[in-house]
C-alpha positions as CSV (number, residue, x, y, z in Angstrom):
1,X,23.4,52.2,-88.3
2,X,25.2,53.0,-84.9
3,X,24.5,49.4,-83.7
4,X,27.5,47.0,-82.2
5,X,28.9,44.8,-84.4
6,X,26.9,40.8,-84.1
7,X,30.1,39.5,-83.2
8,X,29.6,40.9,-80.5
9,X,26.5,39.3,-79.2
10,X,25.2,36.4,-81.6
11,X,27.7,34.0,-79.6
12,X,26.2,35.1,-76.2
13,X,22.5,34.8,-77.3
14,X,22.4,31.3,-78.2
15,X,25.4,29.6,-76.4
16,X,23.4,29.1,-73.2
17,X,21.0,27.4,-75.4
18,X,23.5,24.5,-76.2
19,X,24.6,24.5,-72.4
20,X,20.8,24.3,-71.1
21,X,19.5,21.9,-73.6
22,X,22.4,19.3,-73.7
23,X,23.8,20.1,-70.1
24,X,21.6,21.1,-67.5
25,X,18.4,19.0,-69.1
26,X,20.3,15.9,-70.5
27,X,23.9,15.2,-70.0
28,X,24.7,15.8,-66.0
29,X,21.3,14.4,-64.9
30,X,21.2,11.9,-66.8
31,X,24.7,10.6,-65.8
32,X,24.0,11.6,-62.3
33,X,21.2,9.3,-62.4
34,X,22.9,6.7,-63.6
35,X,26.0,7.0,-61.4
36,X,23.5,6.5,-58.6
37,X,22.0,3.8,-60.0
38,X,18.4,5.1,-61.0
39,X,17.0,2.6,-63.4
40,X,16.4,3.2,-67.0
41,X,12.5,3.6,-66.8
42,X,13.3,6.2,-64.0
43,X,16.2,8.0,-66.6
44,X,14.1,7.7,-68.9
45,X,11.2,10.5,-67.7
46,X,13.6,13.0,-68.1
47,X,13.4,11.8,-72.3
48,X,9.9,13.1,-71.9
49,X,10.2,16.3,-70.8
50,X,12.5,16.8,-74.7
51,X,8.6,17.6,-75.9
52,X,8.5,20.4,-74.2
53,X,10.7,22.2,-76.7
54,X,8.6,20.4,-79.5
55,X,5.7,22.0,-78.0
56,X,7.3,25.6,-77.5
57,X,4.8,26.8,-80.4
58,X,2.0,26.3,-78.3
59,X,2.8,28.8,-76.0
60,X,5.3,31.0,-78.4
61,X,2.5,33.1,-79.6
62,X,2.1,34.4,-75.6
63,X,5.6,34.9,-75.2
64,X,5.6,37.1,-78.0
65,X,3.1,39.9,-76.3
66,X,4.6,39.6,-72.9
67,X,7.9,41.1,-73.8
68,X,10.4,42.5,-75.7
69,X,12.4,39.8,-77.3
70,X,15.6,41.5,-75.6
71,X,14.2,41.8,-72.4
72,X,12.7,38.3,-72.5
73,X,15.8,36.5,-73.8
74,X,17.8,38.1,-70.7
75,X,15.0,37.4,-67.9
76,X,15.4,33.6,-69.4
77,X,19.0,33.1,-68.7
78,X,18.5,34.8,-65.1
79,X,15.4,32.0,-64.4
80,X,17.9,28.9,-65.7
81,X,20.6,30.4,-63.6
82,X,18.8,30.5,-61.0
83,X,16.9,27.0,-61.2
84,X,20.7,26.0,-62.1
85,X,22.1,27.3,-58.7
86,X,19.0,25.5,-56.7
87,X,19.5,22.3,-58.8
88,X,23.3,22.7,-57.6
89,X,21.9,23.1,-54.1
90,X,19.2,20.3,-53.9
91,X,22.0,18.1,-55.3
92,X,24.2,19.0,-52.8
93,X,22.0,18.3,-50.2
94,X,21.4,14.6,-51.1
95,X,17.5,14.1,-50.4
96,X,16.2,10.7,-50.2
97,X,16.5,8.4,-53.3
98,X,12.8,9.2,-54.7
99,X,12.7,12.3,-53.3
100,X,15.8,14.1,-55.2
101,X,14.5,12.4,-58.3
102,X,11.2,14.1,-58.5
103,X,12.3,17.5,-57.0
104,X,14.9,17.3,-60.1
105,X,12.2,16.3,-62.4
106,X,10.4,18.9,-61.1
107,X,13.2,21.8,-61.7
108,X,14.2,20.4,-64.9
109,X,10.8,20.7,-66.5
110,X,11.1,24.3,-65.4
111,X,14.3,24.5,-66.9
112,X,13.0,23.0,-69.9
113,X,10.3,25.1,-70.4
114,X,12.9,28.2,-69.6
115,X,15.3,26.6,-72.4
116,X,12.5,26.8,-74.6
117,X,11.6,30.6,-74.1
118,X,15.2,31.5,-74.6
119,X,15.6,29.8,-78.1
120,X,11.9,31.8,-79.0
121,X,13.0,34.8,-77.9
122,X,16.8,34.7,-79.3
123,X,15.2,33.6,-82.6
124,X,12.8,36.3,-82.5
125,X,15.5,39.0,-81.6
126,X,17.6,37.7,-84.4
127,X,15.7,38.5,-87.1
128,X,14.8,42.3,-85.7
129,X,18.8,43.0,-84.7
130,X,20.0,41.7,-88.4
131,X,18.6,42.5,-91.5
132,X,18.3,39.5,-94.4
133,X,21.8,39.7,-95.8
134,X,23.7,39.3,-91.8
135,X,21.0,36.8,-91.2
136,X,22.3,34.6,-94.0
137,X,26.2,35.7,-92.7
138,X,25.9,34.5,-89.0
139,X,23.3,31.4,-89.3
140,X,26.7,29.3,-89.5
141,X,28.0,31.3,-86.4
142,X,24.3,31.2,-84.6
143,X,24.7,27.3,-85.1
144,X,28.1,27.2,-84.0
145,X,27.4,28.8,-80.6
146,X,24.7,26.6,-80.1
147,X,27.3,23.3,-80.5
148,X,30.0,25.3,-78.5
149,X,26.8,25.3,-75.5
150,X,26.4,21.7,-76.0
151,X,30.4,20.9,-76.6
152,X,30.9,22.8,-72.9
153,X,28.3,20.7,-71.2
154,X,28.7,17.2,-72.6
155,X,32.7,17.9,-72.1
156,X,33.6,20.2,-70.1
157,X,31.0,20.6,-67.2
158,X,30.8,16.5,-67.3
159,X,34.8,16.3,-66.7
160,X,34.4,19.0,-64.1
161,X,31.9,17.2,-61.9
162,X,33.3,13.8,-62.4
163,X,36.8,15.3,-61.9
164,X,35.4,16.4,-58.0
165,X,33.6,13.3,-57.4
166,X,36.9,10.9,-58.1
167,X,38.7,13.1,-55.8
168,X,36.3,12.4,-52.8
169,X,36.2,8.7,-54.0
170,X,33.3,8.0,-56.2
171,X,35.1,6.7,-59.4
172,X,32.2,4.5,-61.2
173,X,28.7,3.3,-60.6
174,X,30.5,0.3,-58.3
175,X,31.7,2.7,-55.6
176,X,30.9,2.0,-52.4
177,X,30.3,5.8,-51.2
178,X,28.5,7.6,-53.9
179,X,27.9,11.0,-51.4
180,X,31.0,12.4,-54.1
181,X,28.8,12.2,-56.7
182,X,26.4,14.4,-55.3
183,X,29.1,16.8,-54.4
184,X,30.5,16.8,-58.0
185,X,27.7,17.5,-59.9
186,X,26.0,20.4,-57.6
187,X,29.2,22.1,-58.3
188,X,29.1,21.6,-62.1
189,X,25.2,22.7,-61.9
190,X,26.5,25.3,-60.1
191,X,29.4,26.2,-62.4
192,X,26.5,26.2,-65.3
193,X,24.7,28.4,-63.3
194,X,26.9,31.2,-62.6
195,X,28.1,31.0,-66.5
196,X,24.3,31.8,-67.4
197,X,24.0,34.7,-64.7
198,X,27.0,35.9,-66.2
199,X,25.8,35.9,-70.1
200,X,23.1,37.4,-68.6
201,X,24.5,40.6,-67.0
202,X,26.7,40.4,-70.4
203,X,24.0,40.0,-72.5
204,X,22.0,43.0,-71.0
205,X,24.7,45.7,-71.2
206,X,25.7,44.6,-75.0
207,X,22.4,43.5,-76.9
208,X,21.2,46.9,-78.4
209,X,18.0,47.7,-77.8
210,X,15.5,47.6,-81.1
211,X,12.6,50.3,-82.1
212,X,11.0,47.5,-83.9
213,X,11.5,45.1,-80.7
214,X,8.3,45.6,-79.2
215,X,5.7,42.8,-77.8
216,X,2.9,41.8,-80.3
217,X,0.0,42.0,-79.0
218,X,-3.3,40.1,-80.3
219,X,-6.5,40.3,-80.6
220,X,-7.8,37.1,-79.8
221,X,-6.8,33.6,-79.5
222,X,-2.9,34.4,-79.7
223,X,-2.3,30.6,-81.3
224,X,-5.1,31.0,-83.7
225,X,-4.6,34.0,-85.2
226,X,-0.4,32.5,-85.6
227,X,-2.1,29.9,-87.2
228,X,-4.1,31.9,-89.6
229,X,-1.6,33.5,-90.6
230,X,1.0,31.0,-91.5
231,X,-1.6,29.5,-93.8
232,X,-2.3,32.8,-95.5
233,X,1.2,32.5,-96.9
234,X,1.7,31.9,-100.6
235,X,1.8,28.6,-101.7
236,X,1.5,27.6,-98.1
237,X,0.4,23.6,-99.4
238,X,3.8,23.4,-100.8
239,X,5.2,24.4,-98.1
240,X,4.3,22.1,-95.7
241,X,4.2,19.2,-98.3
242,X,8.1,20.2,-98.3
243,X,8.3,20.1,-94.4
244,X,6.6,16.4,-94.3
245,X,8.3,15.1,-97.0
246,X,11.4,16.5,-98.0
247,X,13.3,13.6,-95.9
């Protein structure tokens, strides 16, 4: 009672999940990369850093006592705005060949590990700010906004920074002067960036604030005691029979 409407907020929460996973850690460098004629083992580090979010259960449990989910969803869009607006700047300044691909390697593991926290903290926020019945309402929307993130960076901020770079003459991977490329891109990392700063400041004036979103603190080993607990659950060998199998 007296809390704003979901509409209101669900979109916001995990949009700039879609637009860091498939945007900021994937599509843009990834193409950049390749624009600038990286080879595919070199491309292909970036593929490894996707286990972060595999792993994000490892280190879930922590997350869990060090915040509010609220407060820790918001302080993660501010971080991947802000490593977004120093990719944008490192790109910008066009490093040496090696040299800009590990200092992006380097950010982008951060960001991975940000994009991670956000989707932990969003999920955990989620279930306190809706009760059963809304959950089941706005799963469709919660995965909509996610695709929307992803739709916006594969699209949108890829048209943008390829849009730029043609204009200063770097059309395709067989362009003489490439420096366009580099231009292009900071400014769609850029462009990402400011987005997420935005949803952030959005995000903190609209997402109401919980009684029951509090940090959970533990007694012990944080993991362990997560893992004891799952397999208290009834029935818990059925379960995960269901999760290995069911495909």
């Amino acid at each position: 009672a007296g809390l704003p409407s979901p509409w209101l907020y669900i979109t916001t929460l995990y949009f700039p999940f879609g637009l860091m996973g498939a945007g900021l850690c994937t599509q843009l460098p990834n193409n950049l990369f390749k624009l600038l004629e990286y080879s595919n083992q070199q491309i292909g580090l970036i593929g490894g850093l996707g286990l972060i979010g595999s792993l994000r259960f490892l280190f879930a449990p922590w997350l869990d006592g060090a915040a509010t989910k609220r407060s820790l969803s918001i302080l993660t869009l501010v971080c991947s705005g802000t490593l977004a607006l120093v990719m944008a700047l490192v790109t910008y300044a066009q490093p040496g060949h090696l040299v800009y691909l590990w200092v992006m390697i380097g950010l982008m593991f951060c960001l991975f590990v940000v994009s991670a926290a956000h989707e932990t903290a969003a999920d955990g926020y989620y279930i306190r700010a809706l009760d059963q019945n809304l959950q089941a309402k706005f799963i469709g929307i919660k995965t909509a906004s996610i695709r929307l993130g992803i739709i916006a960076a594969s699209t949108g901020l890829l048209l943008f920074a390829t849009r730029i770079s043609a204009d200063l003459g770097a059309v395709d991977i067989q362009s003489a002067d490439k420096s366009g490329f580099y231009t292009g891109f900071a400014a769609a990392f850029a462009l990402a960036g400011a987005v997420l700063l935005g949803t952030a400041l959005y995000n903190k004036c609209v997402l109401p604030k919980l009684p029951d979103d509090q940090p959970v603190r533990h007694g012990g080993f944080a993991l362990g005691e997560v893992i004891r607990d799952y397999l208290k659950q009834d029935r818990v060998a059925l379960i995960i029979a269901l999760i290995l199998f069911y495909r």
